[in-house]
N, C-alpha and C positions, 0 to 999 in steps of 0.2 A: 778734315771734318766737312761736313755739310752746310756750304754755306749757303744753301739755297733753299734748307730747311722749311722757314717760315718765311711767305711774300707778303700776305696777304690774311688778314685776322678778323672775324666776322664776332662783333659783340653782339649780343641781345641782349635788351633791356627792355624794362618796363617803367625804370624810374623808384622804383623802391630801393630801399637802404642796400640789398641785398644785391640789389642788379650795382648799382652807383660801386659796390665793392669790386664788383665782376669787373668793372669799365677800368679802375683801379688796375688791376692786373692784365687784363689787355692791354692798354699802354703800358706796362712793364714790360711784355714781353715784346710789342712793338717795337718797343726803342733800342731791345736787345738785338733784333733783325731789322731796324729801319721799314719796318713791313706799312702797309696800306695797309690802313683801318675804318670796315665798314660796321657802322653803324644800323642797327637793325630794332624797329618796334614794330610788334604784329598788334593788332587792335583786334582781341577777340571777337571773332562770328559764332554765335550757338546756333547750332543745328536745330530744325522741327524733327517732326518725325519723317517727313521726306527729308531724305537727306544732302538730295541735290538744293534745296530750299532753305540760306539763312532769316532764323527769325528776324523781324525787325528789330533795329533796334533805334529807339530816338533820338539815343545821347553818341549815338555813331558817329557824327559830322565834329561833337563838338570835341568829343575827344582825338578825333584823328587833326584837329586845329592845332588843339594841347601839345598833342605829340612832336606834331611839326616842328611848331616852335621848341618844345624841350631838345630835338635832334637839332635841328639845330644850331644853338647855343653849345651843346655839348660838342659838335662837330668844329664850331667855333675855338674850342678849347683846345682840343687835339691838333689842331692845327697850329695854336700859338705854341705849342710844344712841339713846332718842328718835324710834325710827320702828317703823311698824304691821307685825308678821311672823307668820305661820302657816306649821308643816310639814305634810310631809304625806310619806307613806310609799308607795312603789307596789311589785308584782314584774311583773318581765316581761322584755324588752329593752331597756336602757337608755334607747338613742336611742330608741326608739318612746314610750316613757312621758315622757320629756323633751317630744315634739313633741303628746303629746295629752293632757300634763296644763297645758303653755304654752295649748293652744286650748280647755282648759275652763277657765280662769281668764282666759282673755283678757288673758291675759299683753303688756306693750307691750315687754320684754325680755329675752331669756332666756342668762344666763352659765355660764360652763360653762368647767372644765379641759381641756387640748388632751389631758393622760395620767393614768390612773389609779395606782392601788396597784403596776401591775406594771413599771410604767417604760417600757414600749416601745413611745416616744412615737409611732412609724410605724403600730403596730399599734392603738393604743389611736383615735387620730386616723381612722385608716381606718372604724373600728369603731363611733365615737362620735363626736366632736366633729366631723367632715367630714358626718354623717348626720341630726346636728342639725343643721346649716347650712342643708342639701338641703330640711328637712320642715320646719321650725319655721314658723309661722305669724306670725314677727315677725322683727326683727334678733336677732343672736348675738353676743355678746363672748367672744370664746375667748382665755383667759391661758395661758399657759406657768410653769411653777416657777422655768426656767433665769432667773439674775441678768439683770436689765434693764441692756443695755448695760454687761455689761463690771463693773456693781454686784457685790461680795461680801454685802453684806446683803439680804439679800431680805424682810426683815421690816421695813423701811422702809413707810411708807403709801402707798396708790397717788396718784401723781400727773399731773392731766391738764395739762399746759403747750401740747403743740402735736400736733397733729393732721395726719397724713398723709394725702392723698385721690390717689389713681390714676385718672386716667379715660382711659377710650377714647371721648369724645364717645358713648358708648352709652346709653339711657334709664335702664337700669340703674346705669351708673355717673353719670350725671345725679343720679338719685334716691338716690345714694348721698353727693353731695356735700352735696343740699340736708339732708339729714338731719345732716350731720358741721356743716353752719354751724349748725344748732341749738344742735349739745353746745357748740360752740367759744362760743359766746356764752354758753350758763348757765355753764361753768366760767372762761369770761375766757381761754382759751386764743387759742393761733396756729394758723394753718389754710396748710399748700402742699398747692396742685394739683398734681399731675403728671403726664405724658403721657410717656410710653413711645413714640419711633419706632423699630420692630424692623427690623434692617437687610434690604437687597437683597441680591440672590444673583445675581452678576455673571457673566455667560456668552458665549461671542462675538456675540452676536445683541444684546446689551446694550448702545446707543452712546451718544452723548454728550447726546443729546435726555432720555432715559429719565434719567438724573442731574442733569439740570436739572430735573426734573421732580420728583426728591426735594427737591429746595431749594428748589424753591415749595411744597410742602406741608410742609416744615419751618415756612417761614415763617408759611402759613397756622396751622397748628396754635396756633404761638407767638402770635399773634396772638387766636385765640378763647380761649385758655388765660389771658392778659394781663386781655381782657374779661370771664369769671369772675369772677378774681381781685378785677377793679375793682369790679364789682358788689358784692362782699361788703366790700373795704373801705368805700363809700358808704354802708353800714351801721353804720360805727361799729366794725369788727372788725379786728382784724391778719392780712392776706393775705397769700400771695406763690405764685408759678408757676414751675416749672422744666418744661424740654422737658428730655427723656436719649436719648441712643440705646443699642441695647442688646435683650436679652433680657428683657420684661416683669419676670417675677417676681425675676431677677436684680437686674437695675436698681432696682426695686423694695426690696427689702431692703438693699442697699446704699445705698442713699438714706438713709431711715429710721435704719438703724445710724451713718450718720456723723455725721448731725445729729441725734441723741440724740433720734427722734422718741418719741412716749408713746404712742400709740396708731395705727395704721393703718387705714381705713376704706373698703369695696372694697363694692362690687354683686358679685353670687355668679355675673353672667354678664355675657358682655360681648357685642365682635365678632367672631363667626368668623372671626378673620383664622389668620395661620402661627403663635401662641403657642399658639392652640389646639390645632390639627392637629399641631403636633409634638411639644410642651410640655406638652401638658395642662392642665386648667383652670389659668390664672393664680391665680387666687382661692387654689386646693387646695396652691399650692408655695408661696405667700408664706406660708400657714396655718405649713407644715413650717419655714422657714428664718426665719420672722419675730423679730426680740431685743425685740419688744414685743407686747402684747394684738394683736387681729384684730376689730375690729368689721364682721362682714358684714351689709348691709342688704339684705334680701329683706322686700317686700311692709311697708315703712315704713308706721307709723300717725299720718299728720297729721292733725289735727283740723279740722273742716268751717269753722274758722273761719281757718286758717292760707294764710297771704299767698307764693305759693312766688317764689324769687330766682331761682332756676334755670330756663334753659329745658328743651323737654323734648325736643328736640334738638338739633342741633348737623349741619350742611349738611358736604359732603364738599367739598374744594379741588374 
C-alpha cells in the first residue's frame, strides 16, 4: 500500500462551526498518516472595478490580529496532539489563495468547509468549496456542519468506517477508487463501489431489441464492478459492489444516507453521458445533497514506488 499517501494536509478555515468541523477531520486523517498540518486563513480582499485594485477595507488590520491569534491557538492544539503544524495567514480570494498556498506547500491534501460564517450553504459552495475542488492541485475533503446522518451531536469525533466510491468506469473515477483503497486500508474501514445506470427514455422508435440491449449492459457492468471489488478484497480488505438505476447524484446520496456511509469519494469528472448534459456535474450535486464529508480526487499523489490495483480503464459492453 501507499504509505506515502498523505505528508502533508492543508486546512482552511475561517473559524465558523463549519470550518472547526473541517479541522475535526483534518486531524483525523493527519494522525491516520502522521502528516504535517498546515493551517490556512485567507482574510477576504473585495475587488473594485479595477481589478488589480483591493477595496479598502478598515476592519483589515483588525481581523488579520483576530486571525493570528485564532491560528494560533488552534495550532497550539494540534500540536499537543502530537503532530507537526504551521499557520499561516494570506488576503485575497479565498479559493484562489486555498489553491496557491495548497501548490506552494505541496500540499498531498487540502480540507475545507462546504459554508462559511454566512450560512448559505449554496452560495458559500458556489464561491469556495466548488472552486477549490476545480484549482487545487491535489484531492479535497469538503465537510458540512449539518449532523451526520440523522446525528444530534455533531461534536462527536470523526469517524472513518466505510467508504463510498461512484464510478463511471471513467479514469477519473478509476483513479478515484484506487486512492479511496488506500484511506480504506490505513483506517481498516469498508469500501462499496458503485455504478449508477441512468435510465432510457423510451419513444415509439424504441423496440424490444434496444431493452435487451440495457440488460446486457446491466449485466456487463455488474460484472466489472464484481471484478473491482474482488481485486480489493484479494488484498486483504472489506469490499462490496452495488449496480442502482436512477439519477447519478440522486442515487448516489441516497445510497450513502441509508447505509450510514462516513465518507464519499468521487473523481471531479467523469463521462459525458445524460447526468452531465441535464444534471450538471455529478460531482457539484452530491457536493450539495451529500449527509457526509466529499472526498474529491483530482490529480492523486501516488508515490513512484506505489503498486496500482486498479485498472486504468474499463472496455464499454
Amino acid at each position: 500500500m501507499n504509505d506515502l499517501l498523505i505528508n502533508r494536509i492543508l486546512v482552511a478555515t475561517d473559524f465558523s462551526a463549519c470550518a472547526r468541523r473541517a479541522v475535526d477531520y483534518g486531524l483525523c486523517v493527519a494522525h491516520a498518516w502522521s502528516a504535517h498540518v498546515d493551517l490556512l486563513y485567507v482574510a477576504e480582499v473585495l475587488r473594485g472595478l479595477d481589478l488589480d485594485e483591493p477595496l479598502a477595507d478598515p476592519m483589515l488590520e483588525m481581523r488579520r490580529k483576530e486571525a493570528a491569534q485564532f491560528l494560533g491557538d488552534l495550532a497550539t492544539r494540534v500540536r499537543q496532539e502530537g503532530l507537526d503544524a504551521d499557520w499561516h495567514l494570506r488576503e485575497g480570494i479565498p479559493s484562489e489563495q486555498i489553491g496557491q498556498t495548497a501548490l506552494e506547500l505541496r500540499a498531498d491534501l487540502v480540507v475545507v468547509g462546504t459554508h462559511g460564517r454566512t450560512g448559505l450553504d449554496h452560495i458559500m459552495l458556489g464561491s469556495t468549496a466548488e472552486r477549490v475542488i476545480k484549482h487545487a492541485p491535489c484531492p479535497v475533503l469538503t465537510v458540512r456542519v449539518a449532523p451526520i446522518h440523522g446525528e444530534k451531536d455533531v461534536d462527536i469525533p470523526p469517524c472513518i468506517r466505510h467508504l463510498l466510491v461512484p464510478v463511471d468506469f471513467s479514469s477519473p473515477s478509476l483513479d478515484a477508487l484506487e486512492y479511496a483503497i488506500q484511506v480504506v486500508d490505513r483506517f481498516g474501514a469498508r469500501l462499496t463501489i458503485l455504478h449508477v445506470l441512468e435510465p432510457i427514455y423510451y419513444d415509439l422508435e424504441l423496440g424490444l431489441g434496444r431493452i435487451e440491449q440495457e440488460a446486457q449492459k446491466r449485466t456487463h457492468w455488474e460484472a466489472q464492478l464484481d471484478g473491482l471489488a474482488q481485486v480489493v478484497k484479494e488484498r486483504g480488505l472489506a469490499a462490496g459492489s452495488v449496480v442502482l438505476g436512477g439519477i447519478p447524484s440522486e442515487s448516489i446520496v441516497t445510497y450513502a444516507r441509508a447505509q450510514g456511509c462516513d465518507v464519499i469519494v468521487m473523481g471531479t469528472h467523469g463521462r459525458r453521458g445524460l447526468s452531465r448534459l441535464r444534471y450538471g456535474s455529478v460531482a457539484e450535486s452530491v457536493l450539495r445533497q451529500a449527509p457526509c464529508p466529499v472526498l474529491t480526487v483530482r490529480s492523486p499523489k501516488f508515490s513512484s514506488q506505489h503498486s496500482r490495483m486498479m485498472p486504468l480503464s474499463v472496455a464499454e459492453p
